[in-house]
C-alpha positions in Angstrom: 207.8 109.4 -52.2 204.5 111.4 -53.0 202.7 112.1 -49.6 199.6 114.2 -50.5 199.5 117.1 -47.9 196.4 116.1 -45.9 198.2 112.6 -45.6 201.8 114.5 -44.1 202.5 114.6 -40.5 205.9 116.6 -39.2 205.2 116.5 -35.6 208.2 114.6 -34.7 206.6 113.2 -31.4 204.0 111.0 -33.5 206.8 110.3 -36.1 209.3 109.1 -33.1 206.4 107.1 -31.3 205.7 105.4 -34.9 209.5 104.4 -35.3 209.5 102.8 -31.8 206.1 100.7 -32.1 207.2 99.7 -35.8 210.7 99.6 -35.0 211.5 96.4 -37.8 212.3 98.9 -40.7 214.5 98.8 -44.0 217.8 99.9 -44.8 218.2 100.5 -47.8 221.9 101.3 -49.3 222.7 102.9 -52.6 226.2 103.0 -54.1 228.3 102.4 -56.9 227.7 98.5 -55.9 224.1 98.9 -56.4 221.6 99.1 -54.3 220.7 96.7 -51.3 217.8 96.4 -48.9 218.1 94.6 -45.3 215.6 94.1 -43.1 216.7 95.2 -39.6 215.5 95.9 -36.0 216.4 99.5 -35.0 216.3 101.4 -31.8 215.7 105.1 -31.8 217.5 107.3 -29.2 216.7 111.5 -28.9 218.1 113.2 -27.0 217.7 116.8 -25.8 219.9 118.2 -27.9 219.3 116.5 -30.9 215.8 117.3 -32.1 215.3 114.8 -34.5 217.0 111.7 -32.8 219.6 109.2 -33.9 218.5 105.6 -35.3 220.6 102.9 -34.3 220.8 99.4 -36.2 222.5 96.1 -35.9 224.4 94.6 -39.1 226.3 91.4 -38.5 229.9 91.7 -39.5 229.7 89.2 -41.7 226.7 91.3 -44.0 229.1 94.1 -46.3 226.7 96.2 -45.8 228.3 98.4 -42.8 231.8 98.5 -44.8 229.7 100.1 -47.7 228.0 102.6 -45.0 231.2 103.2 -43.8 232.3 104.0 -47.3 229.9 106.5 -47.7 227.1 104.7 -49.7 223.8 106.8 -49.2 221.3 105.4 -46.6 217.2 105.4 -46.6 215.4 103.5 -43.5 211.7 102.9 -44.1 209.3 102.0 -41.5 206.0 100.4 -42.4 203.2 100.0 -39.8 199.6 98.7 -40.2 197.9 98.6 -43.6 194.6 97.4 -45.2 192.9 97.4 -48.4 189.1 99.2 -47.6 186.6 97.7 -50.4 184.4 100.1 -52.0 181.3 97.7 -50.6 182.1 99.1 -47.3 180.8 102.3 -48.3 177.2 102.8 -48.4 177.6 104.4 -52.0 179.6 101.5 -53.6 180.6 104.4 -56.5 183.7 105.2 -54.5 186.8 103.4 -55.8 189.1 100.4 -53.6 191.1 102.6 -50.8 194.5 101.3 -49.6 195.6 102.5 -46.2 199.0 102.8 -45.2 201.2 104.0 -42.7 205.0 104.9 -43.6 208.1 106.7 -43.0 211.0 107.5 -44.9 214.4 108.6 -43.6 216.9 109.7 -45.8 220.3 109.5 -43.6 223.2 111.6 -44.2 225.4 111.4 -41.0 226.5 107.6 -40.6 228.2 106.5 -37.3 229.6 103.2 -37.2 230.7 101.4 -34.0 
């Protein structure tokens, strides 16, 4: 995704608060099969030694979706957080164009554990 460079933040303690107040995110998967979203509650866990933390997810066994993790389909998690439309009336000069506010994170996952 396109992130404009006043809009990017990389300090991890902001992006690992974010992920645990908007912690209902989506998995996407992406294999041969296709591609498949699931809407899933996740828990993040850092510790010390990992720097940028480990996500943790629950599939139920009957979704196929684990046995195509497992099978080394490639994994994105997305986290969206509060987001609003701002109306150019609400600006005194009314020439400005719509503004849409978002908040989001993208998490492309290459190590999978499954347990």
């Amino acid at each position: 995704m396109y992130v404009p460079n006043h809009f990017k933040e990389e300090d991890q303690e902001v992006l690992h608060q974010y992920i645990r107040e908007y912690s209902f995110g989506t998995l996407i998967i992406s294999d041969a099969e296709g591609i498949e979203a699931n809407h899933v509650p996740f828990h993040l866990v850092v510790d010390k030694g990992r720097s940028l933390g480990k996500l943790q997810c629950h599939l139920a066994r009957a979704n196929t979706a684990w046995q195509r993790i497992q099978d080394g389909a490639q994994v994105l998690a997305i986290f969206q957080g509060p987001n609003a439309y701002i109306s150019p009336s609400w600006y005194a000069t009314k020439a400005e164009r719509g503004k849409f506010r978002l908040f989001r994170i993208l998490i492309g996952l290459n190590s999978i554990y499954l347990s």
